[in-house]
C-alpha positions as CSV (number, residue, x, y, z in Angstrom):
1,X,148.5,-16.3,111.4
2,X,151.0,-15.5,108.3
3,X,154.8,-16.7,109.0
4,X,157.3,-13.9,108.6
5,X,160.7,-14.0,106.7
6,X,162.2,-14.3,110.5
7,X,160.3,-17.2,111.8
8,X,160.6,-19.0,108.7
9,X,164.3,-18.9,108.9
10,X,164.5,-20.0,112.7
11,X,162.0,-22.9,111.6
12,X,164.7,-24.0,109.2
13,X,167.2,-23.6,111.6
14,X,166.0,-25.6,114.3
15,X,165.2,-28.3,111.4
16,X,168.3,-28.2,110.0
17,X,167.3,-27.1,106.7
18,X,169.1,-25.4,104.5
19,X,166.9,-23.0,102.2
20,X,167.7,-20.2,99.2
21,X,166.2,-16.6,99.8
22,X,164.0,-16.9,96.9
23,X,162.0,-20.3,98.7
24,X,161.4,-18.3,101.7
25,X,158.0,-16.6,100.3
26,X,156.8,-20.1,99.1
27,X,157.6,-21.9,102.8
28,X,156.0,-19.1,104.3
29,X,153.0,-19.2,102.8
30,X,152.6,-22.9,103.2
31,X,153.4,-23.5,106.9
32,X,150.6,-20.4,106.8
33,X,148.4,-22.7,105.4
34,X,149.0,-25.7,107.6
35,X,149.0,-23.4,110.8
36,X,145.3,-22.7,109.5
37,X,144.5,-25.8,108.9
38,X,145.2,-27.0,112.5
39,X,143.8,-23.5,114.3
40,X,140.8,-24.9,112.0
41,X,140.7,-28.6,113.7
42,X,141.0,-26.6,117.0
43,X,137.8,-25.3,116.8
44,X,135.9,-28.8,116.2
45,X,133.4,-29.3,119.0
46,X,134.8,-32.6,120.6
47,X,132.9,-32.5,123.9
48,X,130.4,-35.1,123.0
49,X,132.7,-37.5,121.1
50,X,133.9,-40.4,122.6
51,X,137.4,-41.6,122.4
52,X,138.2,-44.7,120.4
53,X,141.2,-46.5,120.9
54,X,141.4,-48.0,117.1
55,X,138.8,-46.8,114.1
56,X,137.3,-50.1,113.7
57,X,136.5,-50.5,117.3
58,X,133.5,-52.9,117.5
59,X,134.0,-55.0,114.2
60,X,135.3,-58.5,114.2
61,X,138.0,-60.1,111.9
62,X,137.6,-63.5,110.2
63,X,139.6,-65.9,112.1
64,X,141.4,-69.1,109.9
65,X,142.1,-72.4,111.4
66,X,145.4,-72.1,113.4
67,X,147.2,-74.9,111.3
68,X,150.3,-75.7,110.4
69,X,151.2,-74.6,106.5
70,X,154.8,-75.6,106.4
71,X,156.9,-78.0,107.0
72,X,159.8,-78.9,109.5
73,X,163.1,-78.4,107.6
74,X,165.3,-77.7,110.3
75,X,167.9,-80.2,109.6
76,X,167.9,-79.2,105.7
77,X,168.8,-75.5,107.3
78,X,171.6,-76.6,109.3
79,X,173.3,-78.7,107.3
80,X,175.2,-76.0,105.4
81,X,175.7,-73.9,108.5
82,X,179.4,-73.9,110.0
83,X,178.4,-75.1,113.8
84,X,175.0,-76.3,115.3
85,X,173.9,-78.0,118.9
86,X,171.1,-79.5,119.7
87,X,169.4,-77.8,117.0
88,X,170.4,-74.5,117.5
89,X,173.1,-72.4,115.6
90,X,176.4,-71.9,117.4
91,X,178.1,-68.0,116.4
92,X,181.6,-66.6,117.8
93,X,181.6,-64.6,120.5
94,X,181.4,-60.4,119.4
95,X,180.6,-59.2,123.1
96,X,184.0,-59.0,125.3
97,X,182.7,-59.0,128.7
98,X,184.3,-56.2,131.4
């Protein structure tokens, strides 16, 4: 199904895309191609397939040892911010409520 000058020009108008004359023959020809391409996958016999929902369905990761790799330096963070409380960090206010 070849694109025509027209259709290529309302693509790039409903895209947003601004193109030169001379480009239209080159983006014709390759949204021709793509539109192939996907009339091509169309015709794939699916009936007997079964959906997966991830392409490695059915194998298994190696799981670590759910340790802990760093250390606790909470208090080193804090020190050098401007306000904390009870270990948290205290910001101004940017939400005005109505």
């Amino acid at each position: 199904m070849p694109l025509d000058r027209h259709e290529v020009e309302k693509i790039a108008h409903l895209a947003r895309l601004s193109i030169n004359e001379e480009q239209i023959p080159f983006y014709a020809s390759n949204l021709s191609k793509i539109l192939g391409l996907v009339e091509h996958i169309n015709q794939a016999q699916t009936d007997n397939i079964i959906p997966m929902a991830h392409p490695l369905e059915g194998l298994t990761q190696r799981m670590r040892e759910d340790e802990v790799t760093e250390t606790n330096e909470r208090e080193l963070f804090q020190s050098i911010a401007p306000e904390t409380d009870a270990g948290l960090y205290l910001v101004p206010k940017v939400i005005e409520e109505a």
